[in-house]
VEXDREN-2710 file (C-alpha; in Angstrom, 1 decimal):
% VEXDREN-2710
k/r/px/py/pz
1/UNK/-16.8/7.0/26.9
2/UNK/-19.3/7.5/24.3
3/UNK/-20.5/3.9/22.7
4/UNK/-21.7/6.2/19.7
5/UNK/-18.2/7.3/19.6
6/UNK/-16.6/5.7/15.9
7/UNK/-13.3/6.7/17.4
8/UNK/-13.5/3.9/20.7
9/UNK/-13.4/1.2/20.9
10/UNK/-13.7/-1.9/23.4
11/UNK/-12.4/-5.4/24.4
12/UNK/-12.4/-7.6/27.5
13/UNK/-9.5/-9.2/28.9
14/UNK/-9.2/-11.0/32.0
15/UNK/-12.5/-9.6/32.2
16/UNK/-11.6/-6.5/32.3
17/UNK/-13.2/-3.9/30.3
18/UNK/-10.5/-1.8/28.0
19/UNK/-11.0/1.3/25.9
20/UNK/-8.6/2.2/23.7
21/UNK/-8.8/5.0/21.3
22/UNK/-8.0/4.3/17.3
23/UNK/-4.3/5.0/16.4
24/UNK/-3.4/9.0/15.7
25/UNK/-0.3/9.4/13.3
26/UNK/1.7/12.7/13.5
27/UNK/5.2/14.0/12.8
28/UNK/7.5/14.5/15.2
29/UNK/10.8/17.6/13.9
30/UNK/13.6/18.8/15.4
31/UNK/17.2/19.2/15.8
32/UNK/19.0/17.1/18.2
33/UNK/20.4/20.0/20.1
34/UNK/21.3/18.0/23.5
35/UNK/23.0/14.8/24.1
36/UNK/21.0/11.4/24.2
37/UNK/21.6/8.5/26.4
38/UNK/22.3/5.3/23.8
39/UNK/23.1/1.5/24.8
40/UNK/25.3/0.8/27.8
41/UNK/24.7/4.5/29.2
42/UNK/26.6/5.5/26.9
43/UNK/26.4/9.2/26.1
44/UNK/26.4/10.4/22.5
45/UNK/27.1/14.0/21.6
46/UNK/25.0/16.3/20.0
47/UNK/25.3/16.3/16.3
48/UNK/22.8/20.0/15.8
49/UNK/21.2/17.8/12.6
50/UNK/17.5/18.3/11.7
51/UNK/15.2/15.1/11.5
52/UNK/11.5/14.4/10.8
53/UNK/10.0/11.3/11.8
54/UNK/6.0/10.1/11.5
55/UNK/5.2/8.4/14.5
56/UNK/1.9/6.6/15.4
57/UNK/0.4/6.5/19.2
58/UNK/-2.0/4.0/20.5
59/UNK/-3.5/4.7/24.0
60/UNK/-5.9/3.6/26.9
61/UNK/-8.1/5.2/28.5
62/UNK/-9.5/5.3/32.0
63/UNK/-12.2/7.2/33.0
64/UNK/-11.6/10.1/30.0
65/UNK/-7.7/9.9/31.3
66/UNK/-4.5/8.1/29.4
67/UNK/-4.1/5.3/31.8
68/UNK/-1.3/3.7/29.0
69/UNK/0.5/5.2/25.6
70/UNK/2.1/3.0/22.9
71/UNK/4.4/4.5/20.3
72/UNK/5.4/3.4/17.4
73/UNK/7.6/5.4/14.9
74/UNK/11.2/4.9/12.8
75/UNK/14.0/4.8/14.8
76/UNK/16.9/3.9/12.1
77/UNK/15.7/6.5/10.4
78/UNK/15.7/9.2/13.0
79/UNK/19.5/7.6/14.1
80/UNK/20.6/8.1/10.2
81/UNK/18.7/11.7/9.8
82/UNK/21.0/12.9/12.8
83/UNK/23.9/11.3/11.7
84/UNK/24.2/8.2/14.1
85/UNK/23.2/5.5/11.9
86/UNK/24.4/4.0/8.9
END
């Protein structure tokens, strides 16, 4: 990790030193083609509908590898673009 680097940055916790890279945004697009596990296990069909979501990823790094990934995006509004929500 490069402290010249504008796209790192740094904090101790625990003592612990953390790097964490700056949030990317992207856009995730598809067409829910396969079946998708919801609550309880329960299975919901395929409904072959097109979405397009932004998303937003936060992530640590360890020794120039992805040690842990958050992501962040709308998820009632991929469920109503593919015709499971309201």
């Amino acid at each position: 990790m490069s402290q010249a680097n504008p796209f790192w940055g740094a904090a101790r916790i625990h003592g612990e030193l953390l790097s964490w890279a700056l949030p990317s945004i992207a856009r995730f697009t598809g067409t829910m083609k396969g079946p998708m596990i919801g609550p309880g296990a329960k299975e919901i069909p395929p409904t072959v509908k097109s979405f397009e979501v932004d998303f937003c990823t936060v992530a640590r790094w360890d020794n120039g590898e992805i040690v842990e990934e958050n992501l962040f995006y709308d998820v009632v509004g991929l469920m109503s673009q593919i015709g499971i929500g309201k």
